[in-house]
N, C-alpha and C positions, 0 to 999 in steps of 0.2 A: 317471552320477551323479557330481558332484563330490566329491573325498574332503574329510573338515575341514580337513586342513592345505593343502588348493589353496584351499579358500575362504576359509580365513583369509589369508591368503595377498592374493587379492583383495581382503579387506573392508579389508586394512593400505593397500595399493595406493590406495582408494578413498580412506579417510580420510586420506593423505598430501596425495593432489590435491586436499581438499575442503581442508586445513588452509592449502594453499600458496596455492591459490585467496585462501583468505580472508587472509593475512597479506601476498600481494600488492594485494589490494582494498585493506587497513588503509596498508602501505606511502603505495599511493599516494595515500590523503586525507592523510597527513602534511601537515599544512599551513603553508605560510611567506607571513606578510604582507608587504604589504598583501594583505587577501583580503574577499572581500562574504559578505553574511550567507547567500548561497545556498552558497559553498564550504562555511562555517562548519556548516550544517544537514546537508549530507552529507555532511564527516568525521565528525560525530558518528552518525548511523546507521551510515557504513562501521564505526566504531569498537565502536561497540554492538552488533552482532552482530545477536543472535537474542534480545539483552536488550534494555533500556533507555537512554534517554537521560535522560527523566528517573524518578528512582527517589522511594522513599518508605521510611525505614527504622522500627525497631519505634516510634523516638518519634514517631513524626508528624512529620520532618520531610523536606524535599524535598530532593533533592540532583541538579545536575545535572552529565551528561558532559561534560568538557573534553580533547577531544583535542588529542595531542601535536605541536607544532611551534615554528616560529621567529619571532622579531619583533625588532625595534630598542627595546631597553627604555633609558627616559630621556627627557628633554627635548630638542628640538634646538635650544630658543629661549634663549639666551644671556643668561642674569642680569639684565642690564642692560639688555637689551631690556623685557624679562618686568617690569620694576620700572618701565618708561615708562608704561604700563598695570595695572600693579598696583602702587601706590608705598605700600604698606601691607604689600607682601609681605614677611617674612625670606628674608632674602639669602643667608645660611648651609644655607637647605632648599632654596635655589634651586640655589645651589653644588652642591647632593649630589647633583642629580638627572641630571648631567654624570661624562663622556661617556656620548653616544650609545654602545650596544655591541649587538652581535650577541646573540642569548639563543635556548639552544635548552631547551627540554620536552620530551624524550626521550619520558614515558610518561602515558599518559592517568591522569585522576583526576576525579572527582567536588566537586562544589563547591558548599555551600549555594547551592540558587535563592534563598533571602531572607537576609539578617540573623538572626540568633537574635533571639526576640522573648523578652516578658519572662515570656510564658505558659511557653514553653520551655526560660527559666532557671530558673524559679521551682520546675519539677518537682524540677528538680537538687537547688536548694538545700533542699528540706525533705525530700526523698528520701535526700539523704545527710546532711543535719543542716548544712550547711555556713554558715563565717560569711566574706562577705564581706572584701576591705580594708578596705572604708568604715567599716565594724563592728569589725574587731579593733585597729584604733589609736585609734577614736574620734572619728577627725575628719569623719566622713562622707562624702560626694562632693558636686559642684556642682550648685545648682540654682537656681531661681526663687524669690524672695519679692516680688510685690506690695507690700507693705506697707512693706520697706525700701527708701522713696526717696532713700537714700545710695547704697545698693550691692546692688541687687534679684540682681544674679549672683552668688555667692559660695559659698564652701565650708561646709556647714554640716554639722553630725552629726545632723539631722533628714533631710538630702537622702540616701537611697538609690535603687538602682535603679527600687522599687515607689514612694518617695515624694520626688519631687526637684522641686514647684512644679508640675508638667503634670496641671492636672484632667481634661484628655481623653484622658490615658493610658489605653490598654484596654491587655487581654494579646496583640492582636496588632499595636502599638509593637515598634522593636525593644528589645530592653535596652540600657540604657546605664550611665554610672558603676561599669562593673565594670572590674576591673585585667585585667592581663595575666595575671596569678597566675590570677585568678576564672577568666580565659579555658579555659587551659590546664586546671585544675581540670575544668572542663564537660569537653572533652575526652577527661579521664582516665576519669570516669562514666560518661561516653556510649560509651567503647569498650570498658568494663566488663558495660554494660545489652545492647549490641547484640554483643559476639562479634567486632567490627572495629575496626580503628584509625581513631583520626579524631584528627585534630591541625588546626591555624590551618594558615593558608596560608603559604609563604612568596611573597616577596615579588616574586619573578618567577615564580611561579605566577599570584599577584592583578593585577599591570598585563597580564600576558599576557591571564587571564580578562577583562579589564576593557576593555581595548582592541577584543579581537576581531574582529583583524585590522583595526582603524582605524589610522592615523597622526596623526591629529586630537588636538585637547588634550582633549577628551571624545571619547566614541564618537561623538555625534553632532555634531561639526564642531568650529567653532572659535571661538561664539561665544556669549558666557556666556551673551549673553540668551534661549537655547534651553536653556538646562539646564532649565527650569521645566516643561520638556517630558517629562522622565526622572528628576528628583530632587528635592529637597526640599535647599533652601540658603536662605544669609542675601539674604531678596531684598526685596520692596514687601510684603508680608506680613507679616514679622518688621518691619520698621522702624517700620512703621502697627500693631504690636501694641505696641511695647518703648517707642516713643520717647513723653518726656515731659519738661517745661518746664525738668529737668534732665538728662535722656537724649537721646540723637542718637545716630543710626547712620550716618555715612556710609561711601557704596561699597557699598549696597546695591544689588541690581539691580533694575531699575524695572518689569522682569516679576515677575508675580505666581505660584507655585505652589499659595497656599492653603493650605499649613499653615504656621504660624507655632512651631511647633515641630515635633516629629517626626511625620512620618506613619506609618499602617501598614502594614506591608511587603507590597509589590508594590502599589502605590497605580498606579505611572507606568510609561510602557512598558519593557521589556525591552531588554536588548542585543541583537549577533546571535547570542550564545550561549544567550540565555535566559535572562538573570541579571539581578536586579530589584537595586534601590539598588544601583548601584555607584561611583557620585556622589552624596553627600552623605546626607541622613537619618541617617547614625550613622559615622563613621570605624569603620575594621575596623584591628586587633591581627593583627599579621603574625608567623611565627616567630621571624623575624631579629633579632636584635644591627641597630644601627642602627651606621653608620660614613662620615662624611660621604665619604668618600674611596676607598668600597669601592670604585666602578664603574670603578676607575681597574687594579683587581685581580683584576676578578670573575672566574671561570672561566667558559666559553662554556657546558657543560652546567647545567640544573640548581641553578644557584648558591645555596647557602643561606644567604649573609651570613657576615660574621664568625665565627669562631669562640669570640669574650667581648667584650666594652661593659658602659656603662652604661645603655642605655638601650633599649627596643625599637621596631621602629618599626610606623606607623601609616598606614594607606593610605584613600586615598577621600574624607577628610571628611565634616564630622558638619552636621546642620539650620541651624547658629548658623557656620559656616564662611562666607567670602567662596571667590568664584570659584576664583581661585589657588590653593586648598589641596584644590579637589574633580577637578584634573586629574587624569588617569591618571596621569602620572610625577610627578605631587607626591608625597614621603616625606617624613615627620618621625617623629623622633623622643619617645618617651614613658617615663618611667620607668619599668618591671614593676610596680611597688605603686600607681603613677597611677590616678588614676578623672577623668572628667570630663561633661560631661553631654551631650557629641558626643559616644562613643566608646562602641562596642559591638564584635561580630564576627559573622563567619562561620566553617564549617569543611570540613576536608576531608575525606573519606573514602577510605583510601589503598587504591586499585582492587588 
């Protein structure tokens, strides 16, 4: 008969080689791009253990695994190139998205599968009583009026989140017109209500999720007229809605996605990570301090921007965006009190 301390003894023995087993399985899905959606599906099971990849926390929302590795974050297309083809583009967001640099994600993390939608902000806001940017200075956020054939796009203090010109808004739209402030705010509730921390992404977390092991100016290649296949952008939809005998949209793109303003989330296929809108339908609020000139500075692990700015930045592009601005290495910059009627988010859930 074995005595306790030989069998404990063994059961230590046992769970060492089951632990090492599995931190060399994890090891080896580390993954470094370029990589196909088949690697991407099995670091995420190596990573997930005996849990999930994709989860559900107490609010109903989805969140998916993002295992840890490496990619070439930025543009490799040269400004000037990039503006022969997009001659609409800002040149300065162009700049920032240079140089190309190595980026490593140490440690896995979870990541809204959708957009927060508006049903999902809305709990927040009357949950915690909360007001709004658009609400505490009064000037409301941007939206649609019909009626004004001077300037149907504009800022008004009627336009929030719930009421910003989109009669086909439901609550599973994403939200938008909320600030960075709002963002973070949800955040702070959400890791109040649920027991875990959850914060925005930063912003070589988001191109990394976004990319998924592509090298392409979207995940799915290189050419815009395919975005209408995975997102929701300024294309023949929105132009044939907006344009009138004093409105014109050109540089629209001549495929059609079919909504002419935001869709609801997960409408369009997925990455190879599982992650729905990650081109356009709503730009996403990233942690970071915006600084055209970080990438010249960035640390190889992890990097999470600046340490103070003015301004934060914003990843993905929103419904009412052109091509250019819904690439994975497009950044811009947004002011923290900003609202607009492209811009919403995502979050993380820090694993």
């Amino acid at each position: 008969m074995m005595s306790h301390s030989r069998g404990f003894a063994v059961l230590m023995v046992v769970m060492m080689v089951v632990t090492a087993e599995r931190v060399s399985a994890q090891s080896s899905k580390t993954l470094s791009a370029p990589f196909d959606a088949d690697m991407a599906k099995k670091a995420q099971q190596a990573w997930a253990g005996v849990g999930k990849v994709v989860i559900e926390n107490g609010q109903a929302m989805s969140l998916t695994l993002i295992p840890p590795g490496e990619y070439d974050m930025g543009s490799p297309e040269p400004p000037n190139e990039l503006m022969k083809q997009f001659p609409y583009a800002k040149k300065s967001w162009l700049i920032g998205e240079r140089p190309v640099h190595r980026v490593k994600i140490t440690k896995p993390f979870y990541l809204g599968t959708y957009e927060v939608t508006l049903r999902q902000f809305l709990k927040f806001y009357h949950d915690k009583g909360y007001k709004i940017d658009a609400e505490k200075d009064g000037k409301g956020g941007w939206g649609y009026d019909p009626k004004d054939t001077e300037e149907p796009f504009a800022q008004r203090p009627k336009h929030l989140p719930w009421s910003w010109g989109f009669d086909e808004q439901t609550m599973d739209h994403p939200v938008v017109n909320v600030s960075w402030n709002d963002a973070k705010a949800f955040c702070a509730w959400l890791s109040g209500k649920d027991g875990r921390t959850y914060r925005l992404p930063t912003e070589a977390e988001w191109e990394y999720a976004c990319r998924a092991g592509t090298t392409t100016r979207y995940w799915n290649g290189n050419d815009p007229q395919d975005l209408v296949s995975i997102d929701n952008i300024r294309d023949s939809t929105f132009s044939q809605r907006f344009t009138t005998n004093r409105l014109t949209w050109p540089n629209c793109l001549s495929s059609s996605d079919g909504h002419a303003f935001t869709a609801p989330v997960g409408s369009f296929n997925a990455n190879p990570f599982g992650l729905y809108d990650m081109h356009g339908n709503a730009g996403e609020w990233c942690e970071d301090w915006y600084a055209e000139d970080y990438y010249a500075k960035s640390p190889a692990d992890d990097p999470t921007g600046p340490t103070a700015g003015s301004f934060r930045v914003v990843r993905g592009g929103g419904w009412s965006n052109y091509a250019v601005v819904v690439r994975s290495a497009s950044r811009y910059d947004v002011a923290p009190s900003a609202r607009s009627r492209g811009v919403g988010f995502r979050v993380v859930l820090v694993r």
